[in-house]
N, CA, C and O atoms as a GROMACS GRO file, in nm:
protein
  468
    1UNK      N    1  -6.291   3.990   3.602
    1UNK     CA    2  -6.246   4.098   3.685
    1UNK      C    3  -6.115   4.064   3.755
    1UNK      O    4  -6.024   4.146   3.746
    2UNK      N    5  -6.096   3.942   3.830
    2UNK     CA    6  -5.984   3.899   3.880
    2UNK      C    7  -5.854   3.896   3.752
    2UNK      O    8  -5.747   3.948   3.785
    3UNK      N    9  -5.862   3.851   3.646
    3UNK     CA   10  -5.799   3.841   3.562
    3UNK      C   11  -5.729   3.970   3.518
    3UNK      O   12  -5.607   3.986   3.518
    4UNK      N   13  -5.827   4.065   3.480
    4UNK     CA   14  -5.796   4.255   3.434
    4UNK      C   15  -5.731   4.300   3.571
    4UNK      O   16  -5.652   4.392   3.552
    5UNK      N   17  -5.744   4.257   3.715
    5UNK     CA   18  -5.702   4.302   3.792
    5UNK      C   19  -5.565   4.279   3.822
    5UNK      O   20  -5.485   4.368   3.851
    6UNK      N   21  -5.532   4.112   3.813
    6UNK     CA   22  -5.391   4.088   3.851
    6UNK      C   23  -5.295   4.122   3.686
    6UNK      O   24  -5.181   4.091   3.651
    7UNK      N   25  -5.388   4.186   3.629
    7UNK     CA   26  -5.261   4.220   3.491
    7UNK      C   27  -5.229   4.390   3.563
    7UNK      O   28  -5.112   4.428   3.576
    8UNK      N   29  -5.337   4.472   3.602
    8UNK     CA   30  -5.294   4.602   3.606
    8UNK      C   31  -5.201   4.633   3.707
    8UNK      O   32  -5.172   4.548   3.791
    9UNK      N   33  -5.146   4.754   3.708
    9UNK     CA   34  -5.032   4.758   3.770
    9UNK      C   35  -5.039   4.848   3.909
    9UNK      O   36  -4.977   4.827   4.013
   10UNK      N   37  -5.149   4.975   3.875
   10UNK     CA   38  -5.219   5.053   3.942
   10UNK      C   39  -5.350   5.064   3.968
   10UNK      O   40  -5.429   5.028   3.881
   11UNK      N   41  -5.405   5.121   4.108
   11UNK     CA   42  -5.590   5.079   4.102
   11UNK      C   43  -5.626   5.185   4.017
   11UNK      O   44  -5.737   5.131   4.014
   12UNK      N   45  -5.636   5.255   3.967
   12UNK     CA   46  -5.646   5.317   3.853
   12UNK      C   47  -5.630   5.256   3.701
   12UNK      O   48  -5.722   5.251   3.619
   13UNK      N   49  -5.517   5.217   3.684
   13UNK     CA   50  -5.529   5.110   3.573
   13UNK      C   51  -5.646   5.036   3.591
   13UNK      O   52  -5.732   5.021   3.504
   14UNK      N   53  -5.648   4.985   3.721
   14UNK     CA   54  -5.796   4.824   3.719
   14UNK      C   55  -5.904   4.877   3.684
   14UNK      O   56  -5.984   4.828   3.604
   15UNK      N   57  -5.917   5.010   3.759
   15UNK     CA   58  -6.056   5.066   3.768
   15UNK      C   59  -6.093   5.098   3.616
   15UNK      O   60  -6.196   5.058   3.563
   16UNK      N   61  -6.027   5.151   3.574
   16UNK     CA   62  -6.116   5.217   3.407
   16UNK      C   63  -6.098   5.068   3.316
   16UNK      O   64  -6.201   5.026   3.262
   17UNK      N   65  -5.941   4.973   3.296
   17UNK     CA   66  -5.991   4.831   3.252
   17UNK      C   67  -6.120   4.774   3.279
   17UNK      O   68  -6.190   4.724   3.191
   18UNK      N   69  -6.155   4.783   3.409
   18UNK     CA   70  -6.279   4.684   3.479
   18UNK      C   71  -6.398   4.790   3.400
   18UNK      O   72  -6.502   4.735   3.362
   19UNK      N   73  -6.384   4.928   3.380
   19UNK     CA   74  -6.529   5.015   3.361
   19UNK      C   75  -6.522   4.972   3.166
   19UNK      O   76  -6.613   4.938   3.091
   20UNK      N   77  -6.399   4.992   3.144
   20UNK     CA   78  -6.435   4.908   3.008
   20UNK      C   79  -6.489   4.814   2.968
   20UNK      O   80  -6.573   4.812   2.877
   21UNK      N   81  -6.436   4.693   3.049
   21UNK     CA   82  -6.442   4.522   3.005
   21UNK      C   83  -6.604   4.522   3.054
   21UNK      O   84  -6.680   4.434   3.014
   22UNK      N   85  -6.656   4.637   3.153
   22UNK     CA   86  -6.830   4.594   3.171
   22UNK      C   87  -6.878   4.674   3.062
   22UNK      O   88  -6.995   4.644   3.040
   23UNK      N   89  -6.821   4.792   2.959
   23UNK     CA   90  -6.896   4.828   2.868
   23UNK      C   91  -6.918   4.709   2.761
   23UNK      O   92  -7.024   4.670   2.712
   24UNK      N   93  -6.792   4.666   2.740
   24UNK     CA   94  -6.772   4.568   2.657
   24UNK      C   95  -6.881   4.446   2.696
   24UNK      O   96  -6.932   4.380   2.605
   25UNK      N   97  -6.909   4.425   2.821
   25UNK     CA   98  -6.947   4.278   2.873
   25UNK      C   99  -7.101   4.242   2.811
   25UNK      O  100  -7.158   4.144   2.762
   26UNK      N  101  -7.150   4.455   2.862
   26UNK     CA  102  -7.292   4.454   2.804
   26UNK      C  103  -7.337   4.479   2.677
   26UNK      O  104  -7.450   4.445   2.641
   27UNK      N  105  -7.225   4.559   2.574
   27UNK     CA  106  -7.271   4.565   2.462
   27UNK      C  107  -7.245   4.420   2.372
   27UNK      O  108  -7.303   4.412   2.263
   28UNK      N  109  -7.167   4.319   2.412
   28UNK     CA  110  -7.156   4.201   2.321
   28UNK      C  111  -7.261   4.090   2.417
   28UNK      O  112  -7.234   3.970   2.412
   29UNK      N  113  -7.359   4.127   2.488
   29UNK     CA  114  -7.434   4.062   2.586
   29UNK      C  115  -7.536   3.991   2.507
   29UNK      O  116  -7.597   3.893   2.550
   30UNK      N  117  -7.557   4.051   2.371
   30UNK     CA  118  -7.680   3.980   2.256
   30UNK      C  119  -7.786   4.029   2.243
   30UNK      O  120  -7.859   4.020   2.144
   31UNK      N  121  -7.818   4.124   2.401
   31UNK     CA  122  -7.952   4.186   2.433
   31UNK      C  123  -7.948   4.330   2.384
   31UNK      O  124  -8.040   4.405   2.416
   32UNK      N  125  -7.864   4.366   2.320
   32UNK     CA  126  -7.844   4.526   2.277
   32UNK      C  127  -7.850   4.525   2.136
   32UNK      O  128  -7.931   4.569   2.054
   33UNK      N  129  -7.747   4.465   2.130
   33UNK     CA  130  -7.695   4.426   1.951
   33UNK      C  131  -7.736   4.295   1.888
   33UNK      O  132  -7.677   4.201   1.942
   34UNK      N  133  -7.812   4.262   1.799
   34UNK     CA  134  -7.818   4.149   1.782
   34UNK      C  135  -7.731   4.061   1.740
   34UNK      O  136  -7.685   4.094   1.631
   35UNK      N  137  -7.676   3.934   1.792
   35UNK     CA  138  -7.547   3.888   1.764
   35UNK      C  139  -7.601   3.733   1.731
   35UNK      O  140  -7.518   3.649   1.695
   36UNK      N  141  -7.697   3.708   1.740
   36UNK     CA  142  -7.749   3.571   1.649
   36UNK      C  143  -7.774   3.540   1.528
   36UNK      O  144  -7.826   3.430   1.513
   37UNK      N  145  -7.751   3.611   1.421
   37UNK     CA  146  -7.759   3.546   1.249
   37UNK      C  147  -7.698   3.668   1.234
   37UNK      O  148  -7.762   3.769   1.206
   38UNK      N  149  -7.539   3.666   1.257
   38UNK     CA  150  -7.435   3.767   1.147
   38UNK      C  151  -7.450   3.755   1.013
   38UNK      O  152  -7.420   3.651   0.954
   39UNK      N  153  -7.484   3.834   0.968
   39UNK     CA  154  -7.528   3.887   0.803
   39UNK      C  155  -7.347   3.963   0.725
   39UNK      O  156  -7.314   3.940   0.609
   40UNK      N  157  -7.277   4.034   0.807
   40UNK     CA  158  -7.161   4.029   0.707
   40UNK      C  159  -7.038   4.024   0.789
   40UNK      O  160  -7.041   3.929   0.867
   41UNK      N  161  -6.909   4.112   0.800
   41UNK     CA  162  -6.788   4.065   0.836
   41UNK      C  163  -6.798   4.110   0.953
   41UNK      O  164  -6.787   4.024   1.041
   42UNK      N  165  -6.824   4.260   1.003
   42UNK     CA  166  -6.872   4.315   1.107
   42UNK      C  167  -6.971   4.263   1.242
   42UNK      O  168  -6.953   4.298   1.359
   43UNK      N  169  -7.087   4.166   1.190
   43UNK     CA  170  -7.153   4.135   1.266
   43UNK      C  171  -7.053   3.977   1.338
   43UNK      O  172  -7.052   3.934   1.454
   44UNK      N  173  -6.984   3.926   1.221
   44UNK     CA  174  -6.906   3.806   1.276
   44UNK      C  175  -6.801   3.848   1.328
   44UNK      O  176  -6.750   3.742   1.366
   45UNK      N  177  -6.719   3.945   1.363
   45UNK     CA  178  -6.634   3.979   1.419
   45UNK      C  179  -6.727   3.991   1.569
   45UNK      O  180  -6.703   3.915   1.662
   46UNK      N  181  -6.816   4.080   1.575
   46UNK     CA  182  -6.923   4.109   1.706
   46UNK      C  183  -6.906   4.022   1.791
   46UNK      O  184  -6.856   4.022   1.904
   47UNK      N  185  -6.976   3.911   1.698
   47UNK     CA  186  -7.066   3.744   1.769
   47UNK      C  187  -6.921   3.671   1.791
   47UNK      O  188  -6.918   3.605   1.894
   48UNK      N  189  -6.777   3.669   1.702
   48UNK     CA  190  -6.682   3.584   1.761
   48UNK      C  191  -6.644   3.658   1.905
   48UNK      O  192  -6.650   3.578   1.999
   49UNK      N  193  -6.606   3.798   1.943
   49UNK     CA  194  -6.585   3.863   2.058
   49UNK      C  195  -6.666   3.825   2.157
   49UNK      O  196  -6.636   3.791   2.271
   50UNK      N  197  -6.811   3.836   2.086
   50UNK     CA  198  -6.893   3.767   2.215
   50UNK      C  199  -6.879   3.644   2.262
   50UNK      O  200  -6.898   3.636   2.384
   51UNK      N  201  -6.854   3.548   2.208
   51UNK     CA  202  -6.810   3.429   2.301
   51UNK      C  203  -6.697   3.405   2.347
   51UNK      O  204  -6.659   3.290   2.369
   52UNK      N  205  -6.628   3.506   2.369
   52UNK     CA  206  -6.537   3.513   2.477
   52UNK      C  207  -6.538   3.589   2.574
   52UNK      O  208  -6.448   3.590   2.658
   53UNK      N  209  -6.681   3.695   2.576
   53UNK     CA  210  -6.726   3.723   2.729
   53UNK      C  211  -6.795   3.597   2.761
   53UNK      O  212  -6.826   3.512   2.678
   54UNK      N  213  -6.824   3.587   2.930
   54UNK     CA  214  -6.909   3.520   3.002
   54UNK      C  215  -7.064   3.587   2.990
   54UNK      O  216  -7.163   3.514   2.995
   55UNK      N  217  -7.074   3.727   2.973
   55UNK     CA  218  -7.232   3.736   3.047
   55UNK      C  219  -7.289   3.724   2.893
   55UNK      O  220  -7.411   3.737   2.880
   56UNK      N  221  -7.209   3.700   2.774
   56UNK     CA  222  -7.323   3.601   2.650
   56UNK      C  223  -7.342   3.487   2.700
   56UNK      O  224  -7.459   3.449   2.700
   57UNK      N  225  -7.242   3.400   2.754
   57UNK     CA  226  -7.284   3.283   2.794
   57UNK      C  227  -7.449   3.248   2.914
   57UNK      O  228  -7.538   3.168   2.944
   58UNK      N  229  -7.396   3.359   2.934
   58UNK     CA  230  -7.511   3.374   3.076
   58UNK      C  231  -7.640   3.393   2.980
   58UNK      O  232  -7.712   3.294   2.966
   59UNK      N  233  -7.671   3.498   2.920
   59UNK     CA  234  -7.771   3.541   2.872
   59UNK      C  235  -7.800   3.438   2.804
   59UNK      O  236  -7.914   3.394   2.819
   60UNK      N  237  -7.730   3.384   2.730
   60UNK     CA  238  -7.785   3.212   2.674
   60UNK      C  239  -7.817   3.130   2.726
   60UNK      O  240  -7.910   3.061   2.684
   61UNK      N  241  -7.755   3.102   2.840
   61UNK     CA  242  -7.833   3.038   2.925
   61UNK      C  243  -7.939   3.077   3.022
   61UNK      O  244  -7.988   3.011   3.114
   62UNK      N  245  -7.955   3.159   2.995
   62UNK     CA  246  -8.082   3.267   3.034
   62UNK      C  247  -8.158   3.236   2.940
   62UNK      O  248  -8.244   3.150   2.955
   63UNK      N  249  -8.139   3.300   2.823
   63UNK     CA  250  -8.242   3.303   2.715
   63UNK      C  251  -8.319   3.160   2.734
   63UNK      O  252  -8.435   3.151   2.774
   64UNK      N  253  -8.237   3.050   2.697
   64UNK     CA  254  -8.278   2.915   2.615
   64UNK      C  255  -8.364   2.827   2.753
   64UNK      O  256  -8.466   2.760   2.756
   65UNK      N  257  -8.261   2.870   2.861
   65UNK     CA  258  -8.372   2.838   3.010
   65UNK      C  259  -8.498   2.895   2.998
   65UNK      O  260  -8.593   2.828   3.038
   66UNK      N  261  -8.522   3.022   2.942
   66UNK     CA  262  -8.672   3.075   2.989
   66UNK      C  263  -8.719   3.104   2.873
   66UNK      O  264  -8.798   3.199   2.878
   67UNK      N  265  -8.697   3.042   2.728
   67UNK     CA  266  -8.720   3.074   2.586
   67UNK      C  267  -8.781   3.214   2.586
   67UNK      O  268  -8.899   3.247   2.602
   68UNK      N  269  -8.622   3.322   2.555
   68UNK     CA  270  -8.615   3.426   2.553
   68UNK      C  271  -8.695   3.474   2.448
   68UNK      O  272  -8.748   3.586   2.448
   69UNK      N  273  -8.704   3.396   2.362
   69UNK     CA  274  -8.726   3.386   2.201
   69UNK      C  275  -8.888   3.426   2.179
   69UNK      O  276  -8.927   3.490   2.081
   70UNK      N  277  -8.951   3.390   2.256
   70UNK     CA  278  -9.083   3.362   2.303
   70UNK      C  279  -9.100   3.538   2.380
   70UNK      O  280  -9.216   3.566   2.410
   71UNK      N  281  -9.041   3.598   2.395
   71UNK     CA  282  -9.052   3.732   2.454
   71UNK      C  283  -9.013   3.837   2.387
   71UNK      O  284  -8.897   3.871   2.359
   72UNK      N  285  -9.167   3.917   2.347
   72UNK     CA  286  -9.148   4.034   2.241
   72UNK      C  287  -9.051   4.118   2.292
   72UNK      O  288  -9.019   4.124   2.411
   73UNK      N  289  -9.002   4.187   2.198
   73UNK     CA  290  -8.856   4.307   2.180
   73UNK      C  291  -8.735   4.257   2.204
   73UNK      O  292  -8.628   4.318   2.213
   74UNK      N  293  -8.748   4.189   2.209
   74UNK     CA  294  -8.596   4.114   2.241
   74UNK      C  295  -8.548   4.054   2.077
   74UNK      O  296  -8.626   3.980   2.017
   75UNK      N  297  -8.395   4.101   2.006
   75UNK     CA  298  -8.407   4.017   1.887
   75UNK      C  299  -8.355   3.885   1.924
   75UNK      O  300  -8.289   3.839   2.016
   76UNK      N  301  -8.418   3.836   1.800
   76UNK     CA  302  -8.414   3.663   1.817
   76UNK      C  303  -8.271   3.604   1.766
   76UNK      O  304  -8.205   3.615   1.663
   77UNK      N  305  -8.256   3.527   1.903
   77UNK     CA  306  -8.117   3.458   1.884
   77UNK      C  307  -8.119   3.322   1.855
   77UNK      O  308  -8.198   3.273   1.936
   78UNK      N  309  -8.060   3.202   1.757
   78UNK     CA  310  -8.099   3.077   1.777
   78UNK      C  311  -7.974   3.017   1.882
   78UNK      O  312  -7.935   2.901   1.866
   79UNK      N  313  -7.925   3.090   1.969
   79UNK     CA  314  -7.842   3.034   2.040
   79UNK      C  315  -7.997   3.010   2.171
   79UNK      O  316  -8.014   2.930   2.263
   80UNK      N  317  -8.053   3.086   2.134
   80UNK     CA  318  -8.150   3.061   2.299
   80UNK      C  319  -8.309   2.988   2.238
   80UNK      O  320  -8.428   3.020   2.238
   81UNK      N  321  -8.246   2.902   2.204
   81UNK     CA  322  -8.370   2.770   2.142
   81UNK      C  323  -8.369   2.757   2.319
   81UNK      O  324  -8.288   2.780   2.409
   82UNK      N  325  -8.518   2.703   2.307
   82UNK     CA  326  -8.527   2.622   2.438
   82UNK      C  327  -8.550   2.454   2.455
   82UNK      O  328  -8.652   2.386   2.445
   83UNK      N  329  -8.410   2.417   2.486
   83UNK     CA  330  -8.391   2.333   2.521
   83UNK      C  331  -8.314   2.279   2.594
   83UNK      O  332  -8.270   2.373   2.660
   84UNK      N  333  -8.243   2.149   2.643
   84UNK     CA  334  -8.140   2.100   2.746
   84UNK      C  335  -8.034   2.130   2.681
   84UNK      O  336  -7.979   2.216   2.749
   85UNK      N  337  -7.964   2.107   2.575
   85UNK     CA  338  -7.871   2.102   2.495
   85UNK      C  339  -7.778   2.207   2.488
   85UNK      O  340  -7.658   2.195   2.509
   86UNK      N  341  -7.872   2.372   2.438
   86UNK     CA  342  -7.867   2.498   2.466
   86UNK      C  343  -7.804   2.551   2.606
   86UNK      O  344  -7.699   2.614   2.614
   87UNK      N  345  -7.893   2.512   2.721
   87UNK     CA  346  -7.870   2.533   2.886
   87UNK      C  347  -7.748   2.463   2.969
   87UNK      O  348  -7.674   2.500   3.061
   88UNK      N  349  -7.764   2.344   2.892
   88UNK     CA  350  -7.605   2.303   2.970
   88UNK      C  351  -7.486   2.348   2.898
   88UNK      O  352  -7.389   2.381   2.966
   89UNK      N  353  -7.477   2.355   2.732
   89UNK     CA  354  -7.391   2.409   2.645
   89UNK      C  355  -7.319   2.529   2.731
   89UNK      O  356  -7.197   2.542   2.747
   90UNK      N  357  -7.424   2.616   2.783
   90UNK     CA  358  -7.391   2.769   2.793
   90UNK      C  359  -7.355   2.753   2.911
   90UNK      O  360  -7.260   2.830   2.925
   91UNK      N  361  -7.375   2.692   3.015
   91UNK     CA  362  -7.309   2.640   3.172
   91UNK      C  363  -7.226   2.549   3.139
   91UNK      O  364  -7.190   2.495   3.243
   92UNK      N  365  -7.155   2.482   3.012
   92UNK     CA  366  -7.020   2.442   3.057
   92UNK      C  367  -6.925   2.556   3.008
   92UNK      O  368  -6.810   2.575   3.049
   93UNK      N  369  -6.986   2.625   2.920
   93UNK     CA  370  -6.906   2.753   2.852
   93UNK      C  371  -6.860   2.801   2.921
   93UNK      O  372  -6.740   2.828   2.925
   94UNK      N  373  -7.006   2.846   3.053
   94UNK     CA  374  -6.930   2.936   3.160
   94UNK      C  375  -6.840   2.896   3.242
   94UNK      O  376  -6.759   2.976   3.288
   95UNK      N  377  -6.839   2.746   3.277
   95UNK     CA  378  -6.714   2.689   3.369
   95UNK      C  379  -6.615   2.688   3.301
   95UNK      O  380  -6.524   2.757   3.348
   96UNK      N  381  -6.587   2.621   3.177
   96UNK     CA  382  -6.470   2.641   3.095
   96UNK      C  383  -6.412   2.764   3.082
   96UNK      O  384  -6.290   2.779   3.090
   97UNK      N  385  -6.497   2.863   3.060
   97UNK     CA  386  -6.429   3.053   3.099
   97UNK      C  387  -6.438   3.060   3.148
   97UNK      O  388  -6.471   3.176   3.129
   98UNK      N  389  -6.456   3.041   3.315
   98UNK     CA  390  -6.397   3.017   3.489
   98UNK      C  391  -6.274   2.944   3.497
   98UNK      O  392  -6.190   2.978   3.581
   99UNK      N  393  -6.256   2.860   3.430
   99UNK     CA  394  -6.135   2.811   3.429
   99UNK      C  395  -5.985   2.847   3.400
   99UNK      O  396  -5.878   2.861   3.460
  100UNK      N  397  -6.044   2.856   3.259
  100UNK     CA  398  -5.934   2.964   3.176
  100UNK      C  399  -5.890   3.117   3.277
  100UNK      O  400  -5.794   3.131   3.352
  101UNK      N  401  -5.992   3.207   3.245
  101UNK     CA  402  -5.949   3.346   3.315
  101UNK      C  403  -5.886   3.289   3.458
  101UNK      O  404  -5.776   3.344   3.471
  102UNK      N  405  -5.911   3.202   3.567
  102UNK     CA  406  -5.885   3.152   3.692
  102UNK      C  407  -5.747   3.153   3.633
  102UNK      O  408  -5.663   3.231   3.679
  103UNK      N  409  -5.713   3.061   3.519
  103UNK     CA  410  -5.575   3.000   3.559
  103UNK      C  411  -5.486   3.086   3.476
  103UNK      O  412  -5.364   3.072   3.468
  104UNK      N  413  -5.545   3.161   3.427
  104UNK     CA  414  -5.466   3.292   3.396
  104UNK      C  415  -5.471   3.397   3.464
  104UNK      O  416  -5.372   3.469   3.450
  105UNK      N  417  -5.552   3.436   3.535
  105UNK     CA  418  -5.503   3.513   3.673
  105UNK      C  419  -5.399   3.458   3.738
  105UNK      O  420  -5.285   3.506   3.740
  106UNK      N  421  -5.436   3.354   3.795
  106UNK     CA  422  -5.296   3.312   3.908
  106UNK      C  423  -5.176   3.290   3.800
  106UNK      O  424  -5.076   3.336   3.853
  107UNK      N  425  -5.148   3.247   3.691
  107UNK     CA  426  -5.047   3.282   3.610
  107UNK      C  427  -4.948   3.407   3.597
  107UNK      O  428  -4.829   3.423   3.568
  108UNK      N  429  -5.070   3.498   3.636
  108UNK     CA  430  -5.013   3.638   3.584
  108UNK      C  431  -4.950   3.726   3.720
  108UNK      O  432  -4.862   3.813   3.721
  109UNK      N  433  -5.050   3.654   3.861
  109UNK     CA  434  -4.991   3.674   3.969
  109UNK      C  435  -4.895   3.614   4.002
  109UNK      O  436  -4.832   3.680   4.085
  110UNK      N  437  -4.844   3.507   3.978
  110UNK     CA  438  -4.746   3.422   4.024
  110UNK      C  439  -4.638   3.464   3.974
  110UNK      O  440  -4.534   3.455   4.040
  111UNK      N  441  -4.637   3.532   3.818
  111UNK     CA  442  -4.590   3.592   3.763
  111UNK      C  443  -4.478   3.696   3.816
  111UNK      O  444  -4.355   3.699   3.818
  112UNK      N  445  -4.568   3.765   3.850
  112UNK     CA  446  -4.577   3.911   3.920
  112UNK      C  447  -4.514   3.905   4.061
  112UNK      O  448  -4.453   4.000   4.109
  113UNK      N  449  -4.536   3.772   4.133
  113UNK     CA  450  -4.424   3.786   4.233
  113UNK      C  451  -4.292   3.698   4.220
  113UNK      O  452  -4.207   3.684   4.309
  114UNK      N  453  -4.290   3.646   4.106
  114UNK     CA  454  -4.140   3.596   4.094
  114UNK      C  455  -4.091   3.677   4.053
  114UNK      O  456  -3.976   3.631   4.052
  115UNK      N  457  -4.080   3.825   3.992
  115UNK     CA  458  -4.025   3.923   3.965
  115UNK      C  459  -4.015   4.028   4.103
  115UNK      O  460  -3.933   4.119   4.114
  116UNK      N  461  -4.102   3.997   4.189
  116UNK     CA  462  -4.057   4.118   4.334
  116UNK      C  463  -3.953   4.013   4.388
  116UNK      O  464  -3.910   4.080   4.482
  117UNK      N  465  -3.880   3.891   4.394
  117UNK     CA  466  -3.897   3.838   4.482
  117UNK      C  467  -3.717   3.802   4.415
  117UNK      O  468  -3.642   3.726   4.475
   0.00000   0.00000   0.00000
């Protein structure tokens, strides 16, 4: 959100970016669409997009913390095996994409005021 925010130019711009990037956040989330055994080009295009949101990362580390897998209607992902391996994987994912978007926000702000300035 910080990231989509310091790119837009108007709160209007942010606002419908930000109402997108959460459509986007929840439909590549794993829990809608199944994005664990891509079967052709379409489903691997899906599952690569999804790991570059955070709330797959989350839900994986959701899943594999509380072996999602193990809970009817939900389709089965082998990203959410339950184990240690799985749970910290998906919590360094998420710090590593805290990192990144962080230091590309302030990039883009810093940006943004060496041009007012």
């Amino acid at each position: 959100g910080l990231f989509v925010s310091s790119l837009a130019r108007t709160l209007q711009q942010s606002v419908f970016a930000l109402m997108m990037l959460s459509v986007a956040q929840v439909v590549l989330s794993g829990l809608i669409i199944p994005l664990g055994d891509p079967k052709n080009a379409g489903d691997w295009v899906l599952a690569g997009l999804s790991w570059l949101m955070p709330i797959r990362w989350a839900v994986i580390a959701l899943g594999s913390g509380i072996d999602l897998n193990a809970v009817s209607g939900t389709p089965e992902d082998k990203l959410w095996s339950h184990d240690l391996f799985h749970v910290v994987g998906a919590w360094a994912a998420l710090v590593v994409l805290t990192a990144v978007f962080l230091v590309a926000a302030l990039d883009a702000l810093s940006t943004r005021l060496r041009q007012r300035l």
